[in-house]
N, C-alpha and C positions, 0 to 999 in steps of 0.2 A: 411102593412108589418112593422116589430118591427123592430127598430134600430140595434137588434141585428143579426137579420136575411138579413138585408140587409150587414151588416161586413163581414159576413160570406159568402155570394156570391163572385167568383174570380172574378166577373165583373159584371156591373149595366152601364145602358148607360151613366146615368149622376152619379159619384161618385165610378167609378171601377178604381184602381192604375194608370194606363196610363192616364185616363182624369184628375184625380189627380194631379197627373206629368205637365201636359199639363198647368192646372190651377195657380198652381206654379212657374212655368216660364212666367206665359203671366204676373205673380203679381210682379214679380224680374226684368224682363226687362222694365217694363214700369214704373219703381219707378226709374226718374233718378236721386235723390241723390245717389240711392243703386248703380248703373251701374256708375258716376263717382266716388266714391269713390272707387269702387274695381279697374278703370282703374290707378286710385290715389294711389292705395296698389299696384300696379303690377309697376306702374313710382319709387313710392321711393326707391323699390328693386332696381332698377337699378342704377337710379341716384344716390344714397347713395354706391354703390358698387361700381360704377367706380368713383364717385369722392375719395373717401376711397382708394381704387388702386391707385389714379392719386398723389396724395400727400405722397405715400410710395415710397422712394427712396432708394438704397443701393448703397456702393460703398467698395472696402475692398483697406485697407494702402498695401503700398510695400515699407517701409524706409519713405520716406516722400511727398511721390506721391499717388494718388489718384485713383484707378486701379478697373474697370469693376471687380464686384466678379465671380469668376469661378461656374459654372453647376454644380451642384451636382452630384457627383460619382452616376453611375449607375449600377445595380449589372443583373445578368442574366435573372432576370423575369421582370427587368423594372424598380425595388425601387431603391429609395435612399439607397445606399450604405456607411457604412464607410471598408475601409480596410487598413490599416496600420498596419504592423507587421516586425518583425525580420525573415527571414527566410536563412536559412542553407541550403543547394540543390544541387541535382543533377540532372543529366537528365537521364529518363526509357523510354525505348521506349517498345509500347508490353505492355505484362501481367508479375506483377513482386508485391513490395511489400514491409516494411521496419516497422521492428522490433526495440524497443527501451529499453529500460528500466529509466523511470524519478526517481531520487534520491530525490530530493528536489526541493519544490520550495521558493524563497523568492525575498523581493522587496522592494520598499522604498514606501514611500505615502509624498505628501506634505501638510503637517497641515498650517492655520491661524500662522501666525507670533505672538512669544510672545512677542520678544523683538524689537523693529524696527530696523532694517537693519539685524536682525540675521535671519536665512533663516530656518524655522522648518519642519526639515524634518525628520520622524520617518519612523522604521523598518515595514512591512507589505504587504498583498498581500491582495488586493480588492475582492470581492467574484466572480467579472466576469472576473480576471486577466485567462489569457490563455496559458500552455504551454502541447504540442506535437508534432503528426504529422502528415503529409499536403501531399496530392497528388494535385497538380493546374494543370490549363492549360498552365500556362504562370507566369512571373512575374509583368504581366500587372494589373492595380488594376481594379479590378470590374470582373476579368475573372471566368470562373466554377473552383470550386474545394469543395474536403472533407476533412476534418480532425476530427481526432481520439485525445481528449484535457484531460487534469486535470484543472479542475479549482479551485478558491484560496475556496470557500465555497460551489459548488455544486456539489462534485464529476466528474467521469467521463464522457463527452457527445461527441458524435459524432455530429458534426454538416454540415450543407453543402449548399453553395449556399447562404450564410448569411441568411436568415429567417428560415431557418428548423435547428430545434436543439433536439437529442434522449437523452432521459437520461439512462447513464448504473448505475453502484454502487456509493454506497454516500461512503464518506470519502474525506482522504487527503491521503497526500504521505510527507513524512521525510528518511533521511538515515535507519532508522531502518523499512522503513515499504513504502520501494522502488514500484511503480506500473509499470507494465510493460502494451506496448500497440503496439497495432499491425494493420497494415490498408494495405489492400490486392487488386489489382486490377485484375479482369479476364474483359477484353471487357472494354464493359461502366456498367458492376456492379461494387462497391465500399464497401469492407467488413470493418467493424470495429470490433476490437473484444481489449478486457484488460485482465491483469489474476497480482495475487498478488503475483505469484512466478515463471512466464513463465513457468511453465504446465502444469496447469489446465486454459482455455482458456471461457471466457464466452464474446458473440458475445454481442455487444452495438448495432450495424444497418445494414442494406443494403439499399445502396441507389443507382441508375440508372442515370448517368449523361449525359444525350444527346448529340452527337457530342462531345464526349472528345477525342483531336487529338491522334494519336496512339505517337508522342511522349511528356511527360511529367515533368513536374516537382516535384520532390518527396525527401523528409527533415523533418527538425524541425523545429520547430517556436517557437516563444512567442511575448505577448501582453498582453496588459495593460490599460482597461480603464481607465477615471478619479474618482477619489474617489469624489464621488456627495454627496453632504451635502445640506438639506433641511431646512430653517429659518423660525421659523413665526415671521410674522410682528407685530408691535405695535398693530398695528387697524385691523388684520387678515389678510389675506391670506398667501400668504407664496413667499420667494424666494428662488431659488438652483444655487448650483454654482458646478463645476464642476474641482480639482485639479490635479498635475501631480501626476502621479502612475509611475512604471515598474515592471517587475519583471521578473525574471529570474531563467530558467530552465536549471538543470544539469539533461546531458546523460550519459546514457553508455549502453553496449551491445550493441551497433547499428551493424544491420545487415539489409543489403539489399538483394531483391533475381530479378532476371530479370536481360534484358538486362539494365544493370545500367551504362552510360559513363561519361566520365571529370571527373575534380576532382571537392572535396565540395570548392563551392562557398557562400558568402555572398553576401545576397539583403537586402537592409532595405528600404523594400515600402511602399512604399508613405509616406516617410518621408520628414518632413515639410520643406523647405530649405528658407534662411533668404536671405534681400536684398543683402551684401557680399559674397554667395555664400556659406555660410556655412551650416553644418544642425542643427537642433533646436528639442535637446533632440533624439539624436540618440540612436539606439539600436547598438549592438556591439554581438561578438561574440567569445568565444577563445576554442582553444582544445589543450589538451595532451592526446598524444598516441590515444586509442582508446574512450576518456572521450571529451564531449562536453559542452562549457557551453553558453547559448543563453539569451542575454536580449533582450527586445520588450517594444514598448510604442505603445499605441493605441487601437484599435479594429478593430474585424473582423465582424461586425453587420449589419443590419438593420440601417441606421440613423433616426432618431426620432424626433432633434432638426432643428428648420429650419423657413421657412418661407413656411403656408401652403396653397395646394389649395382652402381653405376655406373661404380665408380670407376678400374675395370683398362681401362675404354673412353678412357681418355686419350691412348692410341696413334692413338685415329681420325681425329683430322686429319689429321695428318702421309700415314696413306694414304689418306686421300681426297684429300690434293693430286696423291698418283701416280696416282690415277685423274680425275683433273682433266685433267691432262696427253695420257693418255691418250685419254681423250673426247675433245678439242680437235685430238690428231692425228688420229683417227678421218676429219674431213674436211678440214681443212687440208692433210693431206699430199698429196690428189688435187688440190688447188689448186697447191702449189707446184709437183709433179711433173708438171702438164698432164693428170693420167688423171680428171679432172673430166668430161673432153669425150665419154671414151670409155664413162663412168660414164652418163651422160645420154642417148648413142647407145641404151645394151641399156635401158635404163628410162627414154624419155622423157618422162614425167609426173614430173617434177620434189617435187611434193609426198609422190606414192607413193614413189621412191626416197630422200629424209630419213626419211620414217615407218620404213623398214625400217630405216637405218642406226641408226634412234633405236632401235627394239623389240631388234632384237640388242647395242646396248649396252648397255641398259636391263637387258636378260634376260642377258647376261655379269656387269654389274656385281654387279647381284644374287644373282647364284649362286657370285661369287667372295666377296662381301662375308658374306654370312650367316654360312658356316662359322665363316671367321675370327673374325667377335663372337662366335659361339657360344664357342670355343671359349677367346678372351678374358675373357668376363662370366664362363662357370661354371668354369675354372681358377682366372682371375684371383681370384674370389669364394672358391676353397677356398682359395689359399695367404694371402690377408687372413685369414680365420679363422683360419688355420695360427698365422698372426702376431699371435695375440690381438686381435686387430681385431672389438669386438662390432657386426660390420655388421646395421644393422637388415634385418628381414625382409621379404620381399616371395611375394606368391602365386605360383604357377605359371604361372597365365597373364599376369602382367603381367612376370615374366621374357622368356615367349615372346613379349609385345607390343615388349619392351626388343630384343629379340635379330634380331624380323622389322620393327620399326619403321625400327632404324640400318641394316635391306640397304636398305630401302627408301628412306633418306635417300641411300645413298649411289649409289641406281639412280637416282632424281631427280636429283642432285645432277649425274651424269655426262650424262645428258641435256639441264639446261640449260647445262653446259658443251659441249656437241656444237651446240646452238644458236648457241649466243655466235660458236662459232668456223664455223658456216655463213654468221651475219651479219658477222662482220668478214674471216676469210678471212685470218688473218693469227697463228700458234700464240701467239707472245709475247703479242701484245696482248689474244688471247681467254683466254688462261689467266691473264693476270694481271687483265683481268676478271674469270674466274670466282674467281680467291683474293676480290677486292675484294667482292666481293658474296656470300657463301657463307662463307669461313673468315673472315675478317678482320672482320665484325662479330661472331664467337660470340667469339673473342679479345676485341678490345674490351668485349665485356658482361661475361664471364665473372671478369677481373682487374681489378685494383686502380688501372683508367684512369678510370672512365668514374662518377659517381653514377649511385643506384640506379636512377633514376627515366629516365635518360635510354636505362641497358641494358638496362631493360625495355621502351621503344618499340622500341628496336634491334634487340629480337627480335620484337615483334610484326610491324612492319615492312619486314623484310627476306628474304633467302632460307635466314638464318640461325634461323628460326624453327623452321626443321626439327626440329634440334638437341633440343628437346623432348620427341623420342619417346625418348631415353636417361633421363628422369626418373622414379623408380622409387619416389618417397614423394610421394603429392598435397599439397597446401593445403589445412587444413582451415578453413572458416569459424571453426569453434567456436575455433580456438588462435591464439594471438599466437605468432607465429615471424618468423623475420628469410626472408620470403621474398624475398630477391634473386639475381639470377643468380648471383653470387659466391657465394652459400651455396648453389648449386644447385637451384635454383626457377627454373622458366620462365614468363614472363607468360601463355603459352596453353596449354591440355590439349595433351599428345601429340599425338593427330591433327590437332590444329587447327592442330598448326603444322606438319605434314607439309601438310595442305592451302594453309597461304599458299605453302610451297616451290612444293608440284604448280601452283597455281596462276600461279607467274614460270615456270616451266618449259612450261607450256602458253603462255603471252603470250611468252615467248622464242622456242617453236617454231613460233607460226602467225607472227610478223613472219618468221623466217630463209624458213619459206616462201614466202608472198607476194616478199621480195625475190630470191630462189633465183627463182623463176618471172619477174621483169621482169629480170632482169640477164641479160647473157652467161653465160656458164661463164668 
């Protein structure tokens, strides 16, 4: 029977995929450098992550004392929340509604001092500065609410629940070209609609707010991110810094409908208050007759900046190079050793016996890797807290996405190094391949080598894209944030960058094939 004839059979007693398999793991387990070095890849994960964890401390000042840092705001689906804003209010109980008309908006920014001790502070409103209006639950911060906004450069949007943000009409608003807006409550629906002359009415959203009490809070607001400024450094990467803003919205035409009681009230929440008891950059408020004018500092977002669940996973390079290594002997060793030939004898189909070596590595690496993060991320994650570290918060299942995403990087990862070292046949050269293309561009992107712009193709582009499935706070459109790899932003979603990896690891293993099948042994 011809070598090609027997490939072609779904099974042979000796050389059919399952005995393959079989064959493959009796060659991996009984190699124990190969079995303690992988138990040595799955310990540095750990030990690297909680010593890592064990030596981050935090603590936040109050005057001149030294004070546990507070939990991160939490918003209704669980994130990290910021919410600090001005708001204006009354209480609706019922189905009801409230009509505005925004005249203008303007603010101040705080610029880099040009002169020392003179304080430079210029005219302007940030492009995620915020003013409208607001149905809450409450004036509790983190509670549900909608609002119907102008902002300082992206038009009008409804937003709700901090992470969900609609876009209506682009433009601005000035006295001569006033935007009028309007937000309607029936039940737990929540209408948004704007119009440029209160007649003609064009709906921005409807959104559904679960459990929103039948009595409510319902106003104006304003807010004001920091104006974020991005530096590059001498020797690259980059740093941001983040300035005070305000900015301030005039009303008029306000009209309420519903049961609407009390009079308008001022809240300025979550406004920062200083060891004396004072506040620190307050928002303020004033009206004449039926005209209102509203200032705000802060935001109503998503928080971004922080300390993240990620951060005890710093051990993982280091052992995914031991499983780098690892991978790459997996077939080199049968090369330098000569048991290539005898390897090729029992499983003549050349392609079927890589697929096996590859699935048993694949399905080793994996099941050595998981534990280890597992038990990395959620250790590591209690003794950061331990150590007043207010790590923002993340859901359950995007823990579990963090924790099966990285075995999964690191089963990839061993496969196209098993690759590399089919096609070159030579351990040195293929493992310092696989460092070259896998560890050594997340390096590059992630420090202080490279501008931003360039370490984000670097991950887009390379096998180091992977690396993305450890990121555990998205990008929000609606926020200005220093997204760079250095602050821990990846250019592609999680999967998308496990996908460009799978995808070099597939085009690595069908060339090692193809070539595996014209070469000698």
């Amino acid at each position: 029977m011809s070598v090609l004839s027997r490939c072609s059979e779904p099974r042979v007693e000796r050389g059919g995929f399952g005995w393959l398999l079989r064959a493959e793991w009796v060659k991996f387990r009984t190699v124990r450098g190969w079995v303690v070095t992988m138990a040595a890849a799955a310990s540095v994960i750990v030990l690297l992550g909680l010593l890592s964890a064990s030596g981050d401390h935090a603590s936040c000042g109050s005057g001149s004392v030294e004070v546990v840092c507070p939990s991160p705001l939490v918003g209704p689906g669980g994130e990290a929340v910021d919410d600090k804003f001005f708001f204006v209010r009354r209480s609706l109980v019922g189905d009801g509604g409230i009509t505005v008309r925004l005249v203008s908006m303007t603010g101040q920014i705080r610029k880099p001092d040009v002169t020392p001790g003179q304080r430079n502070v210029v005219s302007g409103v940030v492009p995620w500065a915020k003013a409208g209006v607001m149905i809450k639950e409450s004036v509790r911060q983190g509670s549900v609410y909608a609002a119907v906004m102008m902002t300082g450069e992206h038009g009008v949007r409804m937003q709700h629940n901090f992470t969900h943000d609609v876009a209506g009409r682009p433009g601005g608003v000035s006295r001569r070209s006033p935007r009028w807006l309007r937000l309607t409550r029936v039940g737990d629906t929540l209408t948004g609609d704007e119009s440029v002359d209160g007649v003609r009415w064009v709906q921005v959203g409807t959104v559904t707010l679960t459990g929103l009490p039948r009595t409510v809070q319902i106003g104006m607001f304003a807010t004001s991110p920091g104006d974020l400024t991005v530096t590059q450094g001498d020797l690259g990467g980059s740093v941001a810094a983040a300035r005070f803003t305000e900015v301030t919205g005039e009303f008029d035409r306000v009209e309420l409908r519903g049961d609407v009681s009390g009079v308008w009230r001022d809240d300025d929440v979550g406004v920062t208050v200083a060891p004396d008891g004072s506040a620190h950059h307050p928002g303020r408020a004033g009206r004449s007759g039926g005209a209102f004018s509203v200032t705000g500092v802060g935001d109503i977002a998503p928080a971004v900046e922080g300390p993240t669940s990620e951060r005890p996973l710093g051990g993982a390079l280091v052992g995914l190079i031991l499983v780098i290594v690892v991978a790459v002997m997996f077939v080199t060793a049968e090369y330098r050793h000569g048991l290539i030939r005898v390897t090729l004898l029992a499983g003549p189909c050349r392609g079927r016996m890589l697929a096996a070596k590859a699935l048993v590595l694949g399905l080793v690496t994996f099941a050595v890797a998981l534990p280890a993060v597992a038990v990395a991320f959620t250790v590591g994650g209690w003794i950061l807290r331990g150590n007043g570290n207010a790590v923002l918060p993340v859901s359950p299942l995007t823990q579990v996405r963090i924790v099966v995403g990285m075995a999964a990087l690191f089963a990839l990862a061993a496969v196209l190094s098993l690759a590399l070292g089919a096609l070159l046949r030579r351990s040195v050269a293929a493992v310092v391949a696989a460092v070259a293309v896998i560890v050594v561009p997340h390096v590059l992107a992630t420090t202080s080598v490279l501008p931003d712009g360039a370490a984000q193709w670097l991950l887009r582009l390379t096998p180091a894209a992977g690396f993305a499935a450890q990121q555990s706070i998205p990008q929000y459109a609606h926020v200005l944030g220093h997204y760079a790899p250095i602050a821990g932003f990846y250019p592609l979603p999680p999967w998308a960058g496990l996908v460009v990896l799978a995808g070099y690891t597939v085009l690595a293993f069908g060339v090692a094939v193809l070539r595996l099948r014209r070469r000698d042994a």
